[in-house]
C-alpha positions in Angstrom: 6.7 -22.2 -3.3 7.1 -25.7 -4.1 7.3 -27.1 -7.8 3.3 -27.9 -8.4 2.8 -23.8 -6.9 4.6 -22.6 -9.8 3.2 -24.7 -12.9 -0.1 -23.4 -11.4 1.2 -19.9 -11.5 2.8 -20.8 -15.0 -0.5 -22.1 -16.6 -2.2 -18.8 -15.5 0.4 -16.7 -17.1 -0.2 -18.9 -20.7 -3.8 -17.9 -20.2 -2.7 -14.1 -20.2 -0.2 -14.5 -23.1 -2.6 -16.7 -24.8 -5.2 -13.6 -24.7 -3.0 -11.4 -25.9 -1.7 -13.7 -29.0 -5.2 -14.5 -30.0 -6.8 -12.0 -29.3 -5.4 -8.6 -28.3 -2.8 -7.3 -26.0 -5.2 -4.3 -25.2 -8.2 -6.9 -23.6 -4.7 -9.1 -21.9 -3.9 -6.1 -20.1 -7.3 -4.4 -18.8 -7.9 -8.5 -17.8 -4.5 -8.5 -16.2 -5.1 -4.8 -14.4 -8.4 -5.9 -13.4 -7.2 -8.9 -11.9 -4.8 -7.6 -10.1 -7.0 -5.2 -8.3 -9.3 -7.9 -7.5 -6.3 -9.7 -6.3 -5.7 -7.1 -3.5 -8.8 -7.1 -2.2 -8.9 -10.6 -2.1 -5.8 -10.5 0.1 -8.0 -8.5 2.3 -10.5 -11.1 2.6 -8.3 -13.6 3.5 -6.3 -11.7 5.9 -9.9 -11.7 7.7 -10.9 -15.3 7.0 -8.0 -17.4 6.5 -5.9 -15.7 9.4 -8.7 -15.2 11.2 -11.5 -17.0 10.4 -14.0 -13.6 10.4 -16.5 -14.7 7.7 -16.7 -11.0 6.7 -19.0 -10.3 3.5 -19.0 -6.5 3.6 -16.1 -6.3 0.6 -18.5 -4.5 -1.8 -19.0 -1.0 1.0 -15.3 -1.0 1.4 -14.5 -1.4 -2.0 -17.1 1.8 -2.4 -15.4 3.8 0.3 -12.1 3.7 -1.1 -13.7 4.7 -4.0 -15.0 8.0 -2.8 -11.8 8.7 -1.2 -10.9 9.6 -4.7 -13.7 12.0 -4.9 -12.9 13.3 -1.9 -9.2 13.6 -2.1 -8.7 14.3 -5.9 -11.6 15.9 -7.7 -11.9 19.4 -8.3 -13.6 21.4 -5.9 -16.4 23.1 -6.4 -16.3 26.5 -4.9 -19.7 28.0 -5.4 -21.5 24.5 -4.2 -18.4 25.2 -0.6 -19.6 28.4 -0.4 -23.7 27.7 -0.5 -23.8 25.1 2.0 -20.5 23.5 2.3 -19.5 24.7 5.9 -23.5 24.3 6.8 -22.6 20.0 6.1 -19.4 20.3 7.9 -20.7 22.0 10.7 -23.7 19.8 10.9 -21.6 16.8 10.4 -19.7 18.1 13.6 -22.6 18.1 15.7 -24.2 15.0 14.9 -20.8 13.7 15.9 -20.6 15.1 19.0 -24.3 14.4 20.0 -22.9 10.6 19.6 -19.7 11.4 21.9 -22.0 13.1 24.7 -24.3 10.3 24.6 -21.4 7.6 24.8 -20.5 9.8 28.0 -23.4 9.9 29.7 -24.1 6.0 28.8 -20.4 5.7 30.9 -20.5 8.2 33.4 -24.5 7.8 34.6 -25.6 4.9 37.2 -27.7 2.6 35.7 -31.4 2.8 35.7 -33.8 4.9 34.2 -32.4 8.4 34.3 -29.9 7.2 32.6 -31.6 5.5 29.5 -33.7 9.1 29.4 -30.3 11.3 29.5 -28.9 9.3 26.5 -32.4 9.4 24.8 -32.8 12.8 25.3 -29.4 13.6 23.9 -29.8 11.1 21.3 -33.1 12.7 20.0 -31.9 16.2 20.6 -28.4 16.1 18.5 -30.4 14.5 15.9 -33.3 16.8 15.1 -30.4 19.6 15.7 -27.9 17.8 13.1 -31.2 18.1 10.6 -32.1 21.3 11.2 -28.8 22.2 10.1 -27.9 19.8 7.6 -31.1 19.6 5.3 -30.9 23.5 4.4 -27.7 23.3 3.8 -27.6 20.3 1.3 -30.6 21.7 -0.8 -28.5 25.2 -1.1 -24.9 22.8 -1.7 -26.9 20.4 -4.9 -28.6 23.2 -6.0 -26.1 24.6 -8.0 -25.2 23.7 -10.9 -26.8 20.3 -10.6 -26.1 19.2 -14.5 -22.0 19.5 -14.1 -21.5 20.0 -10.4 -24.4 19.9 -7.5 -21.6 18.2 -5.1 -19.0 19.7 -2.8 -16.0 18.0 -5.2 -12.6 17.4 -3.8 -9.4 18.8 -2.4 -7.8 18.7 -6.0 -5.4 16.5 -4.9 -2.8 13.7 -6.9 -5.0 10.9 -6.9 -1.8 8.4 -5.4 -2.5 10.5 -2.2 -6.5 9.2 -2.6 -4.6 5.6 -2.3 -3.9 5.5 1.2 -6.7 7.7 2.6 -9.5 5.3 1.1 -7.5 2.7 3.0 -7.7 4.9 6.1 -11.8 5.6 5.6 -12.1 2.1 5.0 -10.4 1.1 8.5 -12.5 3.8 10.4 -15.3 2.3 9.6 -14.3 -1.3 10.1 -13.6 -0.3 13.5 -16.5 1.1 13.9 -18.3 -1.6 12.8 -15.7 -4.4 14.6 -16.9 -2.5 17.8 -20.1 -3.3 17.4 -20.2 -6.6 15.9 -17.2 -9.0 16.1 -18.5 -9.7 20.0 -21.6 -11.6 17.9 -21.2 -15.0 16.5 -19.9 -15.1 12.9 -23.1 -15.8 11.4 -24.2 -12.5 13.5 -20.7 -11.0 11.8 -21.7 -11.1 8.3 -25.6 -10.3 8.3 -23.9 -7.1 10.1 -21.1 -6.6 7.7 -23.4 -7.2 4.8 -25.8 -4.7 5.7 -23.5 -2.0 6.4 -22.0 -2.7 2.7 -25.6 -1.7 1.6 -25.9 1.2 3.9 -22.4 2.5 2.4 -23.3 2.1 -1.0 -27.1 3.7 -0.7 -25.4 6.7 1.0 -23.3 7.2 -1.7 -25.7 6.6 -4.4 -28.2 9.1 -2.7 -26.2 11.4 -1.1 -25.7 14.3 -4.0 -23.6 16.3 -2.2 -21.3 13.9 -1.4 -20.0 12.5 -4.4 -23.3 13.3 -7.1 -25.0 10.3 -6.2 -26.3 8.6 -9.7 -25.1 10.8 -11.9 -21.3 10.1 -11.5 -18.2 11.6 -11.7 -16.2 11.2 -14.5 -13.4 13.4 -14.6 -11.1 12.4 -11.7 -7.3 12.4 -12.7 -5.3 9.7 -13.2 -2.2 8.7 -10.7 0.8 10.0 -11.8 2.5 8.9 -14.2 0.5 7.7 -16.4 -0.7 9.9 -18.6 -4.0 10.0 -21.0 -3.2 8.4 -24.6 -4.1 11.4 -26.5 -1.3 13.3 -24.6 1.4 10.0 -24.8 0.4 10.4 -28.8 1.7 14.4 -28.8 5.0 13.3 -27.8 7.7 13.4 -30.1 9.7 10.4 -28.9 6.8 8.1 -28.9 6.0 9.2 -32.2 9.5 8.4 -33.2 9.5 5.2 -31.8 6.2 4.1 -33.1 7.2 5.0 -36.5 10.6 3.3 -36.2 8.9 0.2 -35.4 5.7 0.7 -37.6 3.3 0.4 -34.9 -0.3 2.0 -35.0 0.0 5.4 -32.1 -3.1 4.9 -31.0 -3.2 0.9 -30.3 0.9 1.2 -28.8 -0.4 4.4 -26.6 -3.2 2.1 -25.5 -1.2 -0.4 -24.3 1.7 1.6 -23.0 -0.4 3.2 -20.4 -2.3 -0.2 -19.7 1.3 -1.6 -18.9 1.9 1.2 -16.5 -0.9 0.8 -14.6 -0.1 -2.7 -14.8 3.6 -2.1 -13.5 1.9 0.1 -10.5 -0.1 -2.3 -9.4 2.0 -5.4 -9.5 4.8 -3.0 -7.1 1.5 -2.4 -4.7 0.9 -6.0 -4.5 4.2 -7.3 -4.3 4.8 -4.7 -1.7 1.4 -6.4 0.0 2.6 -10.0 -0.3 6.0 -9.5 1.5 4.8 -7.4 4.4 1.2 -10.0 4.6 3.7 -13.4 4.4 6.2 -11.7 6.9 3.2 -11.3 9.3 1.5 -14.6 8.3 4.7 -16.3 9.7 5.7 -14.0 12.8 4.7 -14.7 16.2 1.5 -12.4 15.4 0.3 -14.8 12.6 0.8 -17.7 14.4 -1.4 -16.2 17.4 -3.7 -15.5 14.7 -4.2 -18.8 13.5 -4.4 -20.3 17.4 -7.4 -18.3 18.0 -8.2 -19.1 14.2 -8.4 -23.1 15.4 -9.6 -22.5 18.9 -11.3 -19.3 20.4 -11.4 -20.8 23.5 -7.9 -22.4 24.3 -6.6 -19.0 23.1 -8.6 -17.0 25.2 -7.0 -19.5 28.1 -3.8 -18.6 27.3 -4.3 -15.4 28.0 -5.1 -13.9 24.2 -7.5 -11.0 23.6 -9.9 -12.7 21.3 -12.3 -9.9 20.4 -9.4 -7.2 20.7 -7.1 -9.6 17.9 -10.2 -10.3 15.8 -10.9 -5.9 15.6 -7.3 -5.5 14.5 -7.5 -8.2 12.0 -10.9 -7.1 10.6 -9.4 -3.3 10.1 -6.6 -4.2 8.4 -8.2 -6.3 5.8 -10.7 -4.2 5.5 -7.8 -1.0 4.9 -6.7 -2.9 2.2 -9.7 -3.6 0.5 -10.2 0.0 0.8 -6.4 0.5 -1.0 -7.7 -1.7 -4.1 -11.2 -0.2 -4.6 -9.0 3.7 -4.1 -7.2 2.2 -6.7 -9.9 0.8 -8.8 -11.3 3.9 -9.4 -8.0 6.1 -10.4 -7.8 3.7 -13.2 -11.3 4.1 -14.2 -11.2 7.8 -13.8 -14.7 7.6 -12.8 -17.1 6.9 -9.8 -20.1 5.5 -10.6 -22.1 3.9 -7.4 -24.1 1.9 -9.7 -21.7 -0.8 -10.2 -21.1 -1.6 -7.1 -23.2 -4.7 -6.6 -22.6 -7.8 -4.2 -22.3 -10.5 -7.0 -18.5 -8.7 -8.4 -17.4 -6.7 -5.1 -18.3 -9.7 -2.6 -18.9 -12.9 -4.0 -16.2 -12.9 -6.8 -13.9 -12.2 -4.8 -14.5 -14.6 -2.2 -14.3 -17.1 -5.3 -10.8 -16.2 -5.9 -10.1 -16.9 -1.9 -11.6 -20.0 -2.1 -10.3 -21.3 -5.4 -6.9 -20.1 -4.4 -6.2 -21.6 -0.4 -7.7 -19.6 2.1 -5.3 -18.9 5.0 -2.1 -19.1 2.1 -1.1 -15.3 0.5 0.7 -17.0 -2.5 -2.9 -19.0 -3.4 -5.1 -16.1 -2.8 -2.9 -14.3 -5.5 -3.1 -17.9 -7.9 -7.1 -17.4 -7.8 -7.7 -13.9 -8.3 -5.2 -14.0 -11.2 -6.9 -17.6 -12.4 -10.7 -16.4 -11.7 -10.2 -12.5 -12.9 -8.9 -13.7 -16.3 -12.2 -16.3 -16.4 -14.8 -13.8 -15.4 -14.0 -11.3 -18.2 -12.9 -13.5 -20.5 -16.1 -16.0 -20.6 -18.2 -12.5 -20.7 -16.4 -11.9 -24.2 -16.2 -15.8 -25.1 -19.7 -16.8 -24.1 -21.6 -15.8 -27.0 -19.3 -17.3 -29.9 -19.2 -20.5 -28.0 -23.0 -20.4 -27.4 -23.2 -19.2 -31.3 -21.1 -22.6 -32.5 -23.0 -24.7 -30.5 -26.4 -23.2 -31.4 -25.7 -23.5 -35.1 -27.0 -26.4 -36.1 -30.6 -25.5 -34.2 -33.2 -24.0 -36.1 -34.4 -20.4 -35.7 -36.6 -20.9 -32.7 -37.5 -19.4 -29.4 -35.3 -21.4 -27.7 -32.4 -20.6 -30.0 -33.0 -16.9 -29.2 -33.3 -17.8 -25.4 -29.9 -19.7 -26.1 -27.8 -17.0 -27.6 -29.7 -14.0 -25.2 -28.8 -16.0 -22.0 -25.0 -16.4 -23.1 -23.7 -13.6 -21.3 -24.4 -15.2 -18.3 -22.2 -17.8 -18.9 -19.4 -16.8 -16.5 -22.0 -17.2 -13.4 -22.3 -20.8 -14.4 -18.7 -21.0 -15.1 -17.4 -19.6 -11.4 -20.1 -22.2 -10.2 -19.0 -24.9 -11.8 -15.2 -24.2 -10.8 -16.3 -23.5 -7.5 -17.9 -26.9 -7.0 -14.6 -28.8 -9.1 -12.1 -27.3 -7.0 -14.2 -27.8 -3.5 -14.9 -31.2 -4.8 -11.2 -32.4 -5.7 -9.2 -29.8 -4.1 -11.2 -28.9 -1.3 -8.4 -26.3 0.3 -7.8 -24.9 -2.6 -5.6 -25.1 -5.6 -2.7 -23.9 -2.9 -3.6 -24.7 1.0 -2.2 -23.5 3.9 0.8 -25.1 4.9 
């Protein structure tokens, strides 16, 4: 990095330090963790866009899956909800995926022409109202019981850093799934696709009570070892000794002890990202990537498999997104499907790419540290700056519209950063070399 990279990257960490002087360490460090998750996934995002140039603006559905990998991998399971209907959804899950494979073989195997449009039909129709008459039954005798606490299949109980990996995994299935299907289109084709599917990923989950208990949410997945809950870091008889040696408060040091750790865990995951994602960006791979970045079809002349570069690229961002929302949810401990919205999963985080230097790993990391720290920050700053400037004002209805609408201060703030840096820095606060 040259010398202007890192009084960037200096100024950002004043901003952190300056939160935690001013205010408190505790709201520095859930900023910084929160950041720092974001930043992943924006790594993601530009792994797709700036090596590739796949304007893909599905981040929120794959933040979501990695997500219920944690369900799936670490929450408890529920035995009486496996035992009602939980091998009736496996087993119908099973044949709704092989009425897809026998209808991909016929589509392959048949001459063209009509009998073979009604052989895949037939299948298609077939495997469907067979995976229903299988699955519905079973899903009403799964959320049936005990819907209040359970009414959901749960996990496999296992550590929730094993959950890491797999929602990468679930995320890159269906990236390539979805790469199959769309990455032949044009890009604009690309993103209506990969938005829609976020959508479909996120209704599924919020619907599906069997899956992951929909709505209602689950709120008692573990946390990745080690960090441990504060009430259990304030039974300890060393911290206690070493809190009252100092004469700090247990409860506001176990806060931000276990805040640091996650902090410490998440910088080693993205500093492990960085050096594998810069020793690509400058291998013979990345530079192939960023021909066929420039110029599809000179690439394609030279012999290059466009679509079949553009898949692999798509899948691995999209992994890693599905590593940062896997880890996302560890630190919250809970899933709740209602949060997941385009405006913080998609658009922030393209933001952060932006802001940063698309196709550069070093300025993607620059803006989601720089616009994580302003999104929650503003949230909390908003309404005493909107207070001092509305003091003066007499009580009136545009005072109160003043003060309500303050919270929404940070969407006119990532706008108004957006257009300064596209406007005087129009490759970001970092570009690609």
């Amino acid at each position: 990095m040259n010398q202007r990279s890192l009084i960037l990257f200096a100024l950002v960490a004043c901003l952190y330090l300056g939160t935690g002087f001013l205010q408190s360490w505790n709201l520095s460090l859930s900023i910084l963790n929160a950041a720092l998750l974001a930043t992943i996934a924006a790594l993601g995002v530009n792994m797709q866009w700036g090596y590739a140039g796949l304007f893909s603006v599905g981040t929120m559905g794959f933040t979501a899956l990695g997500g219920l990998a944690v369900v799936l991998v670490s929450a408890k399971p529920n035995v009486e909800n496996w035992q009602a209907g939980g091998w009736g959804i496996v087993l119908a899950l099973v044949l709704g995926a092989l009425s897809v494979m026998a209808a991909i073989f016929a589509w392959r195997k048949l001459p063209k022409g009509r009998t073979r449009a009604l052989v895949v039909a037939a299948i298609m129709v077939g495997g469907f109202f067979l995976f229903r008459a299988v699955f519905d039954p079973n899903v009403m005798a799964a959320e049936a019981i005990n819907p209040q606490f359970a009414g959901n299949l749960g996990g496999l109980g296992l550590p929730s850093l094993v959950a890491w990996p797999v929602g990468g995994l679930l995320a890159a299935a269906v990236a390539w799934g979805v790469g199959k299907t769309a990455l032949g289109l044009r890009s604009d084709y690309l993103a209506i696709a990969t938005l829609g599917i976020a959508e479909i990923t996120v209704s599924v989950i919020k619907n599906e009570d069997w899956l992951a208990r929909g709505v209602k949410n689950i709120i008692d997945l573990p946390r990745p070892w080690p960090v441990p809950y504060e009430v259990e870091l304030q039974q300890v008889p060393a911290f206690l000794d070493l809190v009252g040696r100092w004469g700090l408060d247990p409860v506001t040091t176990s806060t931000i002890g276990v805040k640091l750790l996650y902090a410490g865990m998440f910088g080693l995951v993205l500093a492990a990202i960085i050096w594998a994602f810069e020793r690509a960006l400058h291998s013979p791979w990345g530079r192939m990537m960023r021909a066929i970045r420039d110029n599809e079809v000179s690439a394609a002349a030279m012999g290059k498999d466009v679509t079949g570069r553009h898949l692999q690229v798509f899948v691995l961002g999209s992994a890693v997104i599905g590593f940062a929302g896997a880890m996302m949810t560890s630190m919250d401990g809970q899933l709740t499907p209602g949060t997941y919205n385009p405006l913080r999963f998609t658009f922030l985080v393209w933001v952060m790419v932006i802001v940063g230097g698309s196709g550069n790993n070093w300025g993607t990391v620059l803006g989601g540290l720089l616009i994580g720290w302003l999104w929650l920050v503003v949230e909390n700053v908003g309404p005493n700056i909107m207070g001092l400037l509305t003091a003066p004002l007499p009580d009136s209805w545009l005072k109160a519209h003043l003060l309500g609408s303050a919270e929404h201060m940070r969407l006119l703030t990532m706008g108004v950063i957006l257009l300064l840096v596209m406007r005087f820095s129009p490759r970001g606060l970092i570009p690609e070399k």
